[in-house]
C-alpha positions as CSV (number, residue, x, y, z in Angstrom):
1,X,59.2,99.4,103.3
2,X,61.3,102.3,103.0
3,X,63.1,101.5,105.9
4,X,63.8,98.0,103.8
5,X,65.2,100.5,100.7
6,X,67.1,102.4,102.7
7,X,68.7,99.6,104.6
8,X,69.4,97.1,101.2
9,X,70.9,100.7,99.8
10,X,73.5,101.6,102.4
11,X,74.7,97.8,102.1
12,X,75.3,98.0,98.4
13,X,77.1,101.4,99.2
14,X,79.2,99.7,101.9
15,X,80.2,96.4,99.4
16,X,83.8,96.8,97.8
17,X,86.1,94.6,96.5
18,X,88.7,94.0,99.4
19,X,92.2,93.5,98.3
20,X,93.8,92.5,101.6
21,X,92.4,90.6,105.2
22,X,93.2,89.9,108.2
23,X,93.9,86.3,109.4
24,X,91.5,86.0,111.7
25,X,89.2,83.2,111.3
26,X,85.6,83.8,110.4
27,X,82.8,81.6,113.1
28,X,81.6,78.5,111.3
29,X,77.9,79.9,112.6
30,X,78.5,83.0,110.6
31,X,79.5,81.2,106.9
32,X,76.6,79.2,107.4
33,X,74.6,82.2,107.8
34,X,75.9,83.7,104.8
35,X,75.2,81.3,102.5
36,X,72.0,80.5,103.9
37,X,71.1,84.2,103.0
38,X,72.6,83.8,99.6
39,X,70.9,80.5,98.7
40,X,67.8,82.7,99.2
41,X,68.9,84.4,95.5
42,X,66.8,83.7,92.3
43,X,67.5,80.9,89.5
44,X,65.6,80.0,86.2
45,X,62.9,77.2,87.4
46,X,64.4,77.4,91.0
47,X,67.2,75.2,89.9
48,X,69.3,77.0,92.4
49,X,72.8,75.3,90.6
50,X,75.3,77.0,93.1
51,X,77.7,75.2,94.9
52,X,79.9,76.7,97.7
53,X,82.9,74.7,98.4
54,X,84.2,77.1,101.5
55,X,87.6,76.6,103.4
56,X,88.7,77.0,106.4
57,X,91.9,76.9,108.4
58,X,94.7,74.9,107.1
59,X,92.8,73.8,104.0
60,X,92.6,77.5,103.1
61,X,96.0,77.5,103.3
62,X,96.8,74.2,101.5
63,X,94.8,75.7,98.5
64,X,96.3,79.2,99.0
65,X,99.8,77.4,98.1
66,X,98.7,75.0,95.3
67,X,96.8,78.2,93.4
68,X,100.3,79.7,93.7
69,X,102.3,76.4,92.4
70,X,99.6,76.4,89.3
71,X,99.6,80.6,88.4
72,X,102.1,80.7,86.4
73,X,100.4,77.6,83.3
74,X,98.8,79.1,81.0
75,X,94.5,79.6,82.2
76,X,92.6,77.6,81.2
77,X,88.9,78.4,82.3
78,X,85.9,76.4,81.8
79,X,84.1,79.8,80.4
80,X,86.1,81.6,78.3
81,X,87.2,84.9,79.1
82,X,86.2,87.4,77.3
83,X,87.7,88.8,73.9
84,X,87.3,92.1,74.7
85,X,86.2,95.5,77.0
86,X,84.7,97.4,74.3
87,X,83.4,101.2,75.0
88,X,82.7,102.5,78.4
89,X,83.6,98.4,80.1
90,X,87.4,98.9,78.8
91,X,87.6,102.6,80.4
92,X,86.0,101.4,83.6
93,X,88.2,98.4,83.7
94,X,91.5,100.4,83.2
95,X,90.5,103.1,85.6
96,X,90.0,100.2,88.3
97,X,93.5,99.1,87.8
98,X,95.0,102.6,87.9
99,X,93.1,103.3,91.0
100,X,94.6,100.3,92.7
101,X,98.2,100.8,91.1
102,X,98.1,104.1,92.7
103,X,96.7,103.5,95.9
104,X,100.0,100.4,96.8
105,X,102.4,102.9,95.0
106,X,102.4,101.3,91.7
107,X,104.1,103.4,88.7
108,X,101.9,102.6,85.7
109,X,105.1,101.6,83.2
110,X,106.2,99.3,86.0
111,X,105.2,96.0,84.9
112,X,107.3,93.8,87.3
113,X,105.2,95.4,90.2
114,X,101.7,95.1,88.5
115,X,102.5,91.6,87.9
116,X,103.4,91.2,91.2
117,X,100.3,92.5,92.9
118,X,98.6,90.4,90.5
119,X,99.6,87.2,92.6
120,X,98.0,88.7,95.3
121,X,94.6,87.3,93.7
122,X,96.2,83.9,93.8
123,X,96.9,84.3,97.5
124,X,93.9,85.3,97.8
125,X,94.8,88.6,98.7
126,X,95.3,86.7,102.7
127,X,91.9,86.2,103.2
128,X,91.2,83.1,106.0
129,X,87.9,81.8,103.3
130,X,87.5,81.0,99.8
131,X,84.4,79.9,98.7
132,X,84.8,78.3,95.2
133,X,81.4,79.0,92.9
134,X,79.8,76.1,90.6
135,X,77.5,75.2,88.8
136,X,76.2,71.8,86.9
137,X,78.0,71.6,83.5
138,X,74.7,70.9,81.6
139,X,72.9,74.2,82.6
140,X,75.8,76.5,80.7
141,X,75.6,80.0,80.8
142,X,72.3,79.9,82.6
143,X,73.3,78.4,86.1
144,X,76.0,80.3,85.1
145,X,74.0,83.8,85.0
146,X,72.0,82.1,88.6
147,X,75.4,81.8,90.1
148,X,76.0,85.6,89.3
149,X,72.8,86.1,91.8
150,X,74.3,84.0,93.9
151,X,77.8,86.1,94.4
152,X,75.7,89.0,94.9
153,X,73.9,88.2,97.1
154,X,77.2,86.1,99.2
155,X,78.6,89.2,98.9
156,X,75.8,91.7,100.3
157,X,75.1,89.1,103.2
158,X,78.8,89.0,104.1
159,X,78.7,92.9,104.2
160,X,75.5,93.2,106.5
161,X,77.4,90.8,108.9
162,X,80.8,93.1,109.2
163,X,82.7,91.4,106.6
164,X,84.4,91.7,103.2
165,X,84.9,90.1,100.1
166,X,86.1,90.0,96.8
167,X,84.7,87.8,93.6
168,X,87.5,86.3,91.5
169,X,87.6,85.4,88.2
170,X,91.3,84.5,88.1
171,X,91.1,81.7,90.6
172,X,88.8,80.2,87.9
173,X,91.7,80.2,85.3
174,X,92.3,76.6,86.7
175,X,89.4,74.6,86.8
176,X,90.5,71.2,86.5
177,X,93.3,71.3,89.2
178,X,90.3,73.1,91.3
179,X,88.2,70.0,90.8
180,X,91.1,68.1,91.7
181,X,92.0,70.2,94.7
182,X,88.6,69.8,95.9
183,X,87.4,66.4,94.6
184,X,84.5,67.5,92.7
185,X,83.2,66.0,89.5
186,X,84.0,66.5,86.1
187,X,80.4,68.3,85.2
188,X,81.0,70.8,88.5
189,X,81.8,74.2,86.1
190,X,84.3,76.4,88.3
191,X,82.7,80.0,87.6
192,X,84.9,82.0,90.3
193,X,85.8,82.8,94.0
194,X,85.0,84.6,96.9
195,X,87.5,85.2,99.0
196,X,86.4,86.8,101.9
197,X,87.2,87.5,105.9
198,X,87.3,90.7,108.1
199,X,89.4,93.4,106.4
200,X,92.8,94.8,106.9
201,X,91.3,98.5,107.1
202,X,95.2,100.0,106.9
203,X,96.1,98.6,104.1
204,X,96.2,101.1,101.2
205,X,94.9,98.6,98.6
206,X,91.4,98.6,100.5
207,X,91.8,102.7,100.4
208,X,90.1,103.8,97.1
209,X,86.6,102.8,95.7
210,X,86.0,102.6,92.0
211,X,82.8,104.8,90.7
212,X,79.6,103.6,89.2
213,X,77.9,104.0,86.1
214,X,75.2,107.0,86.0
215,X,71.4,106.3,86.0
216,X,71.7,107.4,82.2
217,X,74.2,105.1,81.3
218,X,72.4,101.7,82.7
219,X,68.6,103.1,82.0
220,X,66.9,102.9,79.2
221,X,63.2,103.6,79.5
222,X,60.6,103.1,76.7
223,X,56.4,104.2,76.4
């Protein structure tokens, strides 16, 4: 069993967002494995409400280019974002974005650059995959809070198996063109992305990591 810990450990260690891939096609045998492993995650009454829509190849690159055509109308997500970062979330959330403005060479007054990289999440930062996360209307925030498990554990599977990824809220900012991209029903809510694909280990935006939280700053035991 602790063999099992120390295994499950080193591949949340390993797990970062990856902000640029390579172009080389993931095996069809390997997605499916993926999200075989990820369908394996926990929902409320085993509803399991996920849906991966994954592409591949062209279509990838079809949706890659309509994303970009759509980025610049104003979002408008199914869940709304949220109205703010209070406390330590806003500090965390700024020090993500310094640490990736610093690592591509980003001054921090320059907005024209920061809104530039900022597109990459609507190129998907050149990853060959997207899988696009949903979940049935009429659940709401709970098969929304399943999906979450989902991602996770999408994410920790892709990682065991050599690969990268990175969950993506922006992509979400356009549901409906989403559900008409991929001609899925209106009660289908778009919750995010996953881009994902093997890694572009020389490019500096996949050269920092971003801290975590202390035991005594998630923990809070009682009795």
């Amino acid at each position: 069993m602790g063999k099992d810990f120390d295994t499950l450990r080193d591949v949340l260690h390993a797990r970062y967002s990856c902000r640029a891939f390579r172009s080389d096609p993931v095996p069809d045998a390997t997605i499916k494995q993926i999200v075989t492993a990820a369908g394996r995650a926990p929902s409320w009454c085993n509803a399991q409400p996920w849906q991966a829509t994954v592409t591949r190849g062209q279509e990838t690159e079809r949706f890659r280019e309509a994303l970009l055509k759509t980025a610049s109308e104003k979002p408008d997500p199914d869940l709304a974002w949220p109205s703010s970062y209070p406390g330590a979330t806003g500090e965390r959330r700024r020090t993500c974005g310094f640490q990736l403005y610093e690592a591509v060479g980003i001054a921090r007054d320059d907005r024209a650059a920061r809104n530039q990289q900022s597109l990459e999440n609507f190129r998907l930062f050149g990853a060959p995959h997207v899988a696009i996360i949903s979940s049935e209307s009429d659940l709401g925030a709970y098969g929304a809070l399943d999906c979450g498990g989902f991602v996770t554990a999408f994410s920790l599977a892709a990682t065991a198996l050599g690969l990268a990824t990175i969950p993506q809220a922006s992509v979400a900012a356009y549901p409906q063109m989403i559900r008409d991209h991929f001609d899925l029903p209106k009660s289908r809510l778009i919750l995010c992305a996953i881009s994902f694909g093997y890694a572009d280990p020389d490019h500096p935006a996949n050269n920092f990591r971003t801290e975590r939280a202390g035991l005594d700053e998630i923990y809070d035991p009682r009795g």
